[in-house]
N, C-alpha and C positions, 0 to 999 in steps of 0.2 A: 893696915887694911881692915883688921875685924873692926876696931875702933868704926872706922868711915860706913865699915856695913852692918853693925848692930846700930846707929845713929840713924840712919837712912830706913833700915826696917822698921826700926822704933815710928814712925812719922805714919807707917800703916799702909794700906792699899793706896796706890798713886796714880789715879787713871786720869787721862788728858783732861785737860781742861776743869781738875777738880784743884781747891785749895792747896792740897797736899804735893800736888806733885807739878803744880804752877809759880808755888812762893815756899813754899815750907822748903822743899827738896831742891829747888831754884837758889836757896837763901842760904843752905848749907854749904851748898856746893861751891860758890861762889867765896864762901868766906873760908873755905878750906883752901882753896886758890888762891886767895887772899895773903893766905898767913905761908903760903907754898912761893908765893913770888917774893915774899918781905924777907924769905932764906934761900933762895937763887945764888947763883955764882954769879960773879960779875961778867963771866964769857959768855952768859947767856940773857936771851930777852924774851920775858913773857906780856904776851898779848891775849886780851880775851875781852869776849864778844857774848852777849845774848840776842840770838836769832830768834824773831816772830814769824816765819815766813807763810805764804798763804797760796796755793795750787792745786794741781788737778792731775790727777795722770791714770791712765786702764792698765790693767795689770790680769794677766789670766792664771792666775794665782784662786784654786779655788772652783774652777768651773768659770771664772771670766767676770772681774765688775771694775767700777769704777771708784777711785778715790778722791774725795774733797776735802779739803783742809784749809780751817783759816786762823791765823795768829798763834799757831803751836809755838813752843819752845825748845830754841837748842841754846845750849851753854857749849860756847864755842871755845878753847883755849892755843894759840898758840907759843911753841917754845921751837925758836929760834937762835942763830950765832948773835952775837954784836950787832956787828954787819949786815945783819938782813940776812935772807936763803930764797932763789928762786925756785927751787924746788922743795917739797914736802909729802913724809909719809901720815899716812890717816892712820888715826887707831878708835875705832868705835865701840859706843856701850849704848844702853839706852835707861833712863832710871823710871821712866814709868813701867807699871805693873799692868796687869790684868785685875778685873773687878772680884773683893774680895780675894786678894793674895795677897801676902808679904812683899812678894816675889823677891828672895832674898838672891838666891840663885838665877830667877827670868827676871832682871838683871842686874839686880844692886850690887853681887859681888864683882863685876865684872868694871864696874863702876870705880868699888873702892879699887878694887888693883889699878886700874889706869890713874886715881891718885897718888898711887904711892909709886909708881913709875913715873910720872908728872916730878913727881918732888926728888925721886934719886936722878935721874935726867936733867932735871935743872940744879944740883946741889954739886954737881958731878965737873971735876978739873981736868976734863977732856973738852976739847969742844967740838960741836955737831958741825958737820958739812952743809946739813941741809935740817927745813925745818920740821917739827917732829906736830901734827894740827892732833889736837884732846876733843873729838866731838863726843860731850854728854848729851846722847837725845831724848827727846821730852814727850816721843810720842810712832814707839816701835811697834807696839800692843793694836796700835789703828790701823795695822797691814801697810809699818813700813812708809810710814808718811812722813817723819822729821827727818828721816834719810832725803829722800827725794826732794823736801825744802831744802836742806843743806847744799848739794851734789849738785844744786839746779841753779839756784839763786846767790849763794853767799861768795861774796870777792874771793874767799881763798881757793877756792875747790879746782879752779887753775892751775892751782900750783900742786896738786896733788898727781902723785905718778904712780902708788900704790898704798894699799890700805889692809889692817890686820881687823876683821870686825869678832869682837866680844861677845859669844851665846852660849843659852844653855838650852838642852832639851831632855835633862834629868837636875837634880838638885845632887852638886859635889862630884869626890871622883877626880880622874886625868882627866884634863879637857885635850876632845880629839878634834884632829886637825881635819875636818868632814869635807871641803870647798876648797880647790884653788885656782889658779886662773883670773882668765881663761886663758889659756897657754900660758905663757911667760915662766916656762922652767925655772929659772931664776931664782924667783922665789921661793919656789919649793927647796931649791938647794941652800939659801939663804938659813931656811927654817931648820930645817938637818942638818946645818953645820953648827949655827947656832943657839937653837934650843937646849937647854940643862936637860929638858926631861921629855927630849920627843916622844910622839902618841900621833900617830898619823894615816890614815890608809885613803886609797885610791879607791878599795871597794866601795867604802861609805861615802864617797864622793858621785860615784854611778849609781847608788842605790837613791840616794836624795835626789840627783838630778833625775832620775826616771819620771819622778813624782806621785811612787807611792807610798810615801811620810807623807802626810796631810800639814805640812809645815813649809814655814819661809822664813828665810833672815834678810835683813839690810843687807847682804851679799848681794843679793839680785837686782837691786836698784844701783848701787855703785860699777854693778855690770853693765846692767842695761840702758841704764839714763846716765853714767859718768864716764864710763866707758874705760873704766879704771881699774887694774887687774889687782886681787886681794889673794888674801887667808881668812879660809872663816872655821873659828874654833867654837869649840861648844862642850860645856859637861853631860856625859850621856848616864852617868849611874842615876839608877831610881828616879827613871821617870815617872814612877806609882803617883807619884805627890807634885810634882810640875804643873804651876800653876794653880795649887788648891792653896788653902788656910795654910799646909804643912808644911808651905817653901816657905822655912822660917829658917836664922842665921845659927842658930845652936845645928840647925844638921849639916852645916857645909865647916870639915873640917878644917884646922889650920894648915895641915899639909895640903889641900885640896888649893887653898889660897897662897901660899906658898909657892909652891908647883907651878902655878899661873902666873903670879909675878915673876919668877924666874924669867919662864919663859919669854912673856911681851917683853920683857927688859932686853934681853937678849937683842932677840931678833930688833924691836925698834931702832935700838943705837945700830945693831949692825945697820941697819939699812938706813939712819942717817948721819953713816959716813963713807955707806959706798957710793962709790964712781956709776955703778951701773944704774943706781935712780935716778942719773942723770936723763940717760941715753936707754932706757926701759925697753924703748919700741924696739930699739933692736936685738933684743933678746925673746921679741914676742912670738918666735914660731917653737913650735911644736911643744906637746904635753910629757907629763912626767908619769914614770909609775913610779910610785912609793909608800912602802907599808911597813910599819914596826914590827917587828919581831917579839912576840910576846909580852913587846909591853917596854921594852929592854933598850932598843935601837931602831932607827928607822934607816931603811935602805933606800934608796932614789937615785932613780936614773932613767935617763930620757926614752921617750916610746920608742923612738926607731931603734934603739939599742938594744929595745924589749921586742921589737918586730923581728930586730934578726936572732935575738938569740932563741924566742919562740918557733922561729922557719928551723931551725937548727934541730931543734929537740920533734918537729914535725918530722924530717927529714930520718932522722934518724930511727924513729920509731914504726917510718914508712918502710927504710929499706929492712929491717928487723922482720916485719910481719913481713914483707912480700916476700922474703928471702923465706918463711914458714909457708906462706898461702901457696908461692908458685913451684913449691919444690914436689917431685914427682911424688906417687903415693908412697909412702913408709911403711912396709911387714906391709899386713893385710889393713892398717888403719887408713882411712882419705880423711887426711888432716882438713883439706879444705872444705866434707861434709860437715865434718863434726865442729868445727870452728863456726861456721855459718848457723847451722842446726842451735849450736850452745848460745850463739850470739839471740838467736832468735827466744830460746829460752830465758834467757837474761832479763831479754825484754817483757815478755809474758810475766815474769816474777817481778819487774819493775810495775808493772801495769795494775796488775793484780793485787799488791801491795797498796799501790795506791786506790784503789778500790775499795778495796778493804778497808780501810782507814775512813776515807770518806763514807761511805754507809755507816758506821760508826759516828763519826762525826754528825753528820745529815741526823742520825738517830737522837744523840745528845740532844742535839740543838731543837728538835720539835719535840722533845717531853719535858723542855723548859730548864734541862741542866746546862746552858752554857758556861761557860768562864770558871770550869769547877777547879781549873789548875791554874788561874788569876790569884790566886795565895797563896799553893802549893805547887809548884810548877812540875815538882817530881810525879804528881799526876799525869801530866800529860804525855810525858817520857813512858812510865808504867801503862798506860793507855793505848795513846796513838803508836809511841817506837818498840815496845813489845812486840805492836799487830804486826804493823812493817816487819820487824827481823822475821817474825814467826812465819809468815806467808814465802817472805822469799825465802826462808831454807827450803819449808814445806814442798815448793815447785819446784829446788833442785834436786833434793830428796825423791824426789818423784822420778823425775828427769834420771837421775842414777841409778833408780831400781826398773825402770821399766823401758827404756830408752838405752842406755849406756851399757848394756847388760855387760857382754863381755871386753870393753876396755877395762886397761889397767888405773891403780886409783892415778899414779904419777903423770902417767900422759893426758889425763881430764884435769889433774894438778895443773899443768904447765897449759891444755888449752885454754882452760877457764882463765888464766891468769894473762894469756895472752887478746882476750874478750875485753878483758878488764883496761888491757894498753890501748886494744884500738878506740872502747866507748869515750875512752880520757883523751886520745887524740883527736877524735873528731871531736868533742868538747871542747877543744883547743884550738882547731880548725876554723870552726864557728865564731869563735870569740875574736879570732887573728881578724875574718872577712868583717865581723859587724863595727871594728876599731875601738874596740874593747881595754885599756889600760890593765884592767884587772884580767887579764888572760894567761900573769902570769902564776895563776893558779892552780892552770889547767896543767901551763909548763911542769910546776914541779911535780904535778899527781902525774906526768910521763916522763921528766928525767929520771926523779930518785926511782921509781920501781923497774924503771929499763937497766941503770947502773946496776941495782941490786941483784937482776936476773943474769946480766956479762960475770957479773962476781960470784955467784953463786950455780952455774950454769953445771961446772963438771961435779958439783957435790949432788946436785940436785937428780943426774943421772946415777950417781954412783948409790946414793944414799935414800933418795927420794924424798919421803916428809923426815927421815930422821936423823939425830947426829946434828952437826953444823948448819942445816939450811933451814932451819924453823927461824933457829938465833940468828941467822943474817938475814933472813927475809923481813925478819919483825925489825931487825936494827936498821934496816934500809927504808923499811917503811915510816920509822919512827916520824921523821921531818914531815913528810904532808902531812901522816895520820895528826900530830902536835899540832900544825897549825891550824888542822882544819879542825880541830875542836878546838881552836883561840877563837877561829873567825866563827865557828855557830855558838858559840859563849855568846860572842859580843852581838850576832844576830839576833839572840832573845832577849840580851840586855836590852837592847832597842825598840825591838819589835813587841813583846808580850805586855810592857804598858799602853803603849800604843795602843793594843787592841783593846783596850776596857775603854777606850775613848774612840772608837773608830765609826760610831754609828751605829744607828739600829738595820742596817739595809745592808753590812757583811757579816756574816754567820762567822765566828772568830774562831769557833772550835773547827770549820773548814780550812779556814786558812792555816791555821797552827797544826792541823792533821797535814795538809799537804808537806807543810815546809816539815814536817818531822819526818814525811817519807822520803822526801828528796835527799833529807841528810842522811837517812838509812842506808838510802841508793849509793849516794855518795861513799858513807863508812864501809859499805860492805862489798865495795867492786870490787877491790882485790883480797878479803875473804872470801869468797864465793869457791875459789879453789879447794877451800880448807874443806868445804862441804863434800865434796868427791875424795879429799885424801883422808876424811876421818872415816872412821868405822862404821858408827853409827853416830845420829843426828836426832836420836828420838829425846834425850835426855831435854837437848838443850831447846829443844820445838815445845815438849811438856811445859817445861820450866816457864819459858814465856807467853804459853796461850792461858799457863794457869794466873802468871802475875795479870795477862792481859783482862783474864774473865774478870779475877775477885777485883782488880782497879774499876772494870766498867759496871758492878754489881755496886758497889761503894757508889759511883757516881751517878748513877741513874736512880738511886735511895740518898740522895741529896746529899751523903756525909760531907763532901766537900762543901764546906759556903766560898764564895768567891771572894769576898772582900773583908777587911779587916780594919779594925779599930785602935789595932799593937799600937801603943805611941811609939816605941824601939822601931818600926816600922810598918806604918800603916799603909791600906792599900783603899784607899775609897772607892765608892761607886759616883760618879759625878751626875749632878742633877742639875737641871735650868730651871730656876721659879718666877717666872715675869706677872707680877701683877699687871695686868693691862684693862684698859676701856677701848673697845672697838667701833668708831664709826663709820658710817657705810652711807655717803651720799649720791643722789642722782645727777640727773641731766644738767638739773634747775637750782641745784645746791640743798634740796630739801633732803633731811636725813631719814634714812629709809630702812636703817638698821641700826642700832645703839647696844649692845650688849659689851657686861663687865667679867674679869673672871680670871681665873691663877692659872697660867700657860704652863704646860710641864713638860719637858723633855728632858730623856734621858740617855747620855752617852755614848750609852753599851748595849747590845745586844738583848740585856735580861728585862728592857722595858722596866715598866713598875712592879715585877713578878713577885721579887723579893719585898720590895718598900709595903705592898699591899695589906700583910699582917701587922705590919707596925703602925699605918696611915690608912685606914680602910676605905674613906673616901676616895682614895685614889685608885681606881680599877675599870677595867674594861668597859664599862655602864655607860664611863664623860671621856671615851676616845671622841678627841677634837676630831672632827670632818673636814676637810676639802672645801673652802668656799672656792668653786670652779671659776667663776666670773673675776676673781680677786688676785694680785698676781700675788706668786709666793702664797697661794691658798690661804690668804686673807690674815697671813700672820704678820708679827713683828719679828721678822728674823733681825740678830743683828748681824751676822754675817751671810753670804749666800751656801749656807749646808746643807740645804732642804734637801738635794737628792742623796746626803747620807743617813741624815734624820727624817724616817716619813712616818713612826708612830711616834704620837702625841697626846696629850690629858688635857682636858680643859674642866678648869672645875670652877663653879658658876661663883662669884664672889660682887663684892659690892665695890661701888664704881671709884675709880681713882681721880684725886684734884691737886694735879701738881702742883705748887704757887708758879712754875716757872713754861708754863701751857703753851703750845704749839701755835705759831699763826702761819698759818703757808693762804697765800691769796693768788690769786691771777692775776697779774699786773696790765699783760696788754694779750690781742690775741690779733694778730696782722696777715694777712694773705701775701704770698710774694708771688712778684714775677712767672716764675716757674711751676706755679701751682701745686703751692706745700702751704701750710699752717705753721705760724712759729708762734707758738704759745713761751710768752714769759712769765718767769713766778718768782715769787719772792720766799720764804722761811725762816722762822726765826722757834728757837727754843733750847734744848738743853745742850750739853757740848758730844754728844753721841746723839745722830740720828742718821734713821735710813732711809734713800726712795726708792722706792719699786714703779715701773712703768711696763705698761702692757698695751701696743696696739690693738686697736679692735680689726676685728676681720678686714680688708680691703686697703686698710690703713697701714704704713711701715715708719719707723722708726728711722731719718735720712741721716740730721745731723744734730747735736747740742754744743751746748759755749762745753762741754765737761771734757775733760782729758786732753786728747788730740781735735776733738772734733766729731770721727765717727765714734757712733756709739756700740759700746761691746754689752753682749748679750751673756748672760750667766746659765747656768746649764738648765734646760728647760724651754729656753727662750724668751725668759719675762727678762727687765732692765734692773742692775742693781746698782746702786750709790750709797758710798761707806762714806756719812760726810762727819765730820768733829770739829769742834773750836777749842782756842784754848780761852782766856780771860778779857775780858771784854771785846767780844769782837760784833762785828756789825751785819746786821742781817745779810742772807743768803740770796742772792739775785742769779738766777739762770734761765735760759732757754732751751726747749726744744722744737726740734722744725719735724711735723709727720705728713708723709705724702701721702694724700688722699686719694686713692684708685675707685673707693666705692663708697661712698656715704652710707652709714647706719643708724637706725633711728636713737640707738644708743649713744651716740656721739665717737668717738676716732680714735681716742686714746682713754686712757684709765693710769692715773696719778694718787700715788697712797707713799705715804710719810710716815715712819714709826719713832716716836721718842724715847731714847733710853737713856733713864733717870739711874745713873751710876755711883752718885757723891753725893753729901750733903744732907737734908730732914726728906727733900721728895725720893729718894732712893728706897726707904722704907713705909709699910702700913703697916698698920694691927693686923690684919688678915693675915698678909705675907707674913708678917715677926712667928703666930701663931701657928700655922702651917710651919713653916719652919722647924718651931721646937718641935713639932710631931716627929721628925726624923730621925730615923736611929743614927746611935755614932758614930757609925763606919762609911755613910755618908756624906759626903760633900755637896750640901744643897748652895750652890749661886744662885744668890735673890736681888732684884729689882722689879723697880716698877716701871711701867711705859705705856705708852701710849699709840693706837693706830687709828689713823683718817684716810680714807678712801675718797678722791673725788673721780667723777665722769667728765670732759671736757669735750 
């Protein structure tokens, strides 16, 4: 498998429709196949395919646009019995990359291991039940488009009845089991019985599906357009470098490959030679909860299994407190003031916390230190979860000197602890009503500390905080408090690269301050007791307002830089460099605007803040402006992210002359029946380009030949189409139909095409090469050049 993925890196960035990753990467592949069927078993029979295929389809992936695609490439492989097999499992990879990356890990590894699974699968003196289809795709980086030719078009995808799809969204690592479904338990049990090295959770399956990852895999088109239940695996370590220069094959180790081949080995054969890929559908109700264990084992078992054993742990935790809330007063205390009152306090100190945090944050982020723990992350721990602890002792501290006067410490011990059962049941509550899979998170934060409290119950009166019930409260506690710092581990793994790529338009030090309080809140609901049975609280309040200060004094005096240059692990700032030529025609086709110039945007929150000492021309002076008339504000976006990118550079440069130039014409313009305009156009140019369309006032957008028909809008309201070809493909012919309510002297619609020059001698200029070296090291500048054309119609 290294073999297959230092081979395949070596070949360099591989984007649709370029040499590399059309015939180089096509050429290899094929003859690794080649020399893989010529050592086959005789019980087995290999067939393979190169797929062109060419379609359309909307997708609201992104804020909502459209995708076109004509003559892509898939290298289709299948390994069946002798005999033939009416049935077959999918295993998907894809080998193009994104521009300028290796992408050894997004997704050449993922590639070789389904080689070398290809090769032990067919070498292997068992024989399959059913047949095992190898889709290598040619074009996953275009938002998931060689999926949908495949799934849509190609004879086999019939016979398909489930499929494990190959991702990454870090470079190396366990790859986790992130996607499964939709329903079809099956599978998931499939995976957990047969996986070497299960790595699996239900939470990061709710959290992607929500759709706050700004990400999508081939999962969702096998979903949605094939109708065909999967596994979608992915490596999540160190996403810092995903997708830059740095996804190179030297940092995904051999165990990392290893690991993975295991794995699809497994599971594949299982499932083609089980009985149930027969007869699938009927294993298709209800979902699974399942999550590993540190790393170690993964547990699964069906929802409703988790419904009742969640009502159970409800139940029980219900009659516990009402058997406390409704029982008469106790001595002179009223349990049910003081439980209510504390409860209330709880929340004051949750609130406040988070307040706290945020002001702090909101503060960072307008004196220009954001991302100051994007290379030190124990900043933002010393930062943000210092303030958090610090506030909420602060307000129970308070609460017990002025409020609690004369309760004992034991009995505010035991309320606060019983605050903490109810907050985590109704937490539990919540999740049971919304049909949550990961609810059962909530379960063990109210089983283990309810068992802990029956076990420890008559020590805890006799002894209070001491003796025996410290040790059994902490050993009872052990299992959630363990897991819940596996599962916020694995939430910053995820999440804190992510944020240095999230856009200029979320304040990152907001979001990473909330989610630190929340995990505070979380850590600290059943310590809170401890704060009423210790003595005093001033040491440990000192201790973290002094780490909190000298961390925010450090960071607000720049000492943190955000980014890094480590080669051992580097952490870049990612930049967009678009050399472009902007034209801007009228009514009559006469150009009415022509400017040239270096488009710059950047990633992350810190804008050009940082780059500006290094690249001085680049600063606030040539913030690009808003062309309002122009949809997409007159840019070349090549994906629709405008509403997470809305500051940008434009720095004035000389004009660009691809050899390989844009022709988009009008072909016909016809009135119909119904009284609509259907404008056709033709296009022809590089194999990345985008259109933007914008009705004019009065005028709507009804129908185009594009997708299904109606046309979907991307956030904002303007039109977007993500179109690409792969090698020689034949101009671009479509329609749109706009219904004319008001005529404007401006004409009805507004049509602009943007060319992105990705491969080849037009990909670079001297200006861009120039600009470029001006960048320091710890940046990641992605450069091309392209082109924008405006017309009025």
């Amino acid at each position: 498998s290294r073999d297959h993925l230092e081979h395949i890196t070596s070949i360099g960035p591989r984007t649709t429709g370029s040499p590399e990753n059309e015939i180089l990467t096509v050429h290899y592949l094929l003859e690794q196949i080649k020399l893989i069927e010529v050592q086959s078993s005789s019980l087995h029979k290999i067939s393979v395919d190169v797929q062109r295929p060419t379609g359309s389809f909307s997708i609201d992936f992104l804020g909502g646009f459209t995708s076109y695609y004509d003559n892509i490439t898939n290298v289709v492989v299948k390994l069946e019995p002798r005999d033939g097999a009416q049935h077959a499992v999918l295993a998907n990879c894809h080998f193009d990359s994104v521009a300028n990356s290796p992408g050894a890990s997004d997704d050449a590894v993922s590639c070789s291991v389904m080689l070398e699974v290809l090769h032990v699968l067919s070498t292997s003196s068992e024989a399959l039940h059913h047949a095992v289809i190898f889709l290598f795709n040619g074009a996953e980086e275009n938002v998931l488009q060689a999926s949908h030719g495949f799934i849509t078009q190609h004879s086999w995808a019939n016979s398909i009845r489930a499929f494990i799809n190959l991702e990454a969204a870090g470079v190396g690592g366990k790859e986790l089991v992130f996607q499964t479904g939709p329903e079809n338990p099956w599978l998931v049990q499939a995976y957990v019985s047969e996986a070497k090295h299960p790595f699996a959770s239900v939470v990061a399956q709710e959290v992607f599906q929500s759709g706050i990852i700004p990400s999508d895999t081939d999962f969702r088109i096998y979903r949605d357009f094939g109708n065909i239940p999967g596994i979608d695996l992915a490596f999540i370590e160190n996403g810092y470098i995903y997708h830059t220069k740095y996804d190179t094959a030297d940092r995904i180790l051999t165990d990392s490959i290893q690991r993975a081949g295991d794995n699809i080995l497994a599971v594949l054969k299982y499932l083609a030679t089980s009985d149930v890929l027969v007869s699938s559908s009927k294993y298709r109700h209800g979902n699974m909860v399942f999550f590993d264990v540190l790393g170690l084992f993964v547990i699964a078992y069906p929802s409703r299994v988790g419904s009742i054993i969640n009502c159970m742990v409800v139940m029980a935790a219900v009659l516990y407190l009402g058997k406390k809330l409704l029982q008469p007063k106790h001595n002179t205390a009223n349990y049910r003031k003081d439980f209510f009152c504390g409860f209330g306090i709880t929340l004051i100190g949750w609130f406040t916390s988070l307040v706290t945090v945020l002001i702090i944050a909101v503060f960072i982020s307008l004196i220009g230190q954001s991302l100051s723990w994007y290379n030190h992350f124990y900043v933002s721990v010393c930062l943000y979860g210092t303030a958090a602890a610090a506030k909420i002792i602060f307000i129970h501290t308070l609460a017990k000197r002025f409020y609690y006067v004369n309760a004992s410490d034991q009995y505010l011990g035991e309320v606060f602890f019983d605050i903490a059962l109810f907050v985590n049941c109704g937490s539990l509550i919540a999740l049971i009503y919304g049909g949550f899979c990961s609810a059962f998170i909530s379960a063990v934060w109210v089983a283990f500390p309810l068992l802990t409290k029956f076990c420890v119950h008559k020590d805890f009166k006799q002894h209070g905080a001491r003796g025996k019930f410290i040790a059994f409260y902490l050993l009872g506690m052990f299992i959630p408090y363990l897991y819940a710092l596996y599962l916020i581990w694995a939430v910053f793994e995820m999440f804190t690269p992510i944020l240095g790529r999230s856009g200029s338009e979320i304040p990152p030090d907001v979001v990473l301050a909330s989610i630190l309080a929340g995990c505070t809140m979380i850590l600290s609901s059943y310590f809170i007791n401890f704060i009423y049975l210790a003595k005093s609280t001033q040491k440990t309040m000192l201790t973290l307002t002094l780490v909190c200060t000298v961390t925010f004094l450090l960071v607000c005096s720049g000492t943190f830089f955000p980014y890094s240059s480590n080669p051992a692990s580097p952490k870049p700032k990612r930049v967009f460099l678009q050399h472009m030529t902007r034209t801007f025609h009228d009514l009559d086709g006469k150009v009415v605007k022509r400017d040239s110039g270096i488009w710059i945007n950047g990633f992350d929150y810190t804008g050009m803040s940082h780059v500006t000492p290094h690249v001085p021309e680049i600063n606030d002076t040539i913030r690009a402006h808003c062309e309002e008339k122009a949809p997409l504000c007159g840019f070349p976006w090549y994906l629709p992210v405008h509403f997470l990118i809305r500051k940008n550079w434009y720095l004035p440069a000389s004009e660009v002359s691809p050899r390989e130039p844009v022709h988009f014409r009008l072909i016909s313009k016809e009135q119909t029946p119904w009284d609509s305009v259907k404008l056709t156009f033709e296009a022809s140019g590089p194999s990345h380009m985008s259109l933007y369309v914008r009705p004019h006032k009065g005028s709507t957008l009804s129908q185009w030949s594009l997708g299904n028909g109606t046309p979907v809008t991307s956030k904002g309201g303007d039109y977007f189409v993500f179109y690409s070809h792969g090698l020689q493909a034949s101009a671009w012919q479509f329609w749109i139909e706009v219904q004319v309510l008001e005529e404007q002297p401006e004409g009805v619609v507004t049509v602009a095409i943007a060319a992105h020059y990705f491969s080849g001698e037009d990909k670079r200029s001297s200006q861009l090469d120039a600009l470029k070296e001006k960048f320091p090291d710890w940046t990641f500048p992605s450069a091309w050049v392209c082109t924008y054309d405006l017309y009025a119609f």
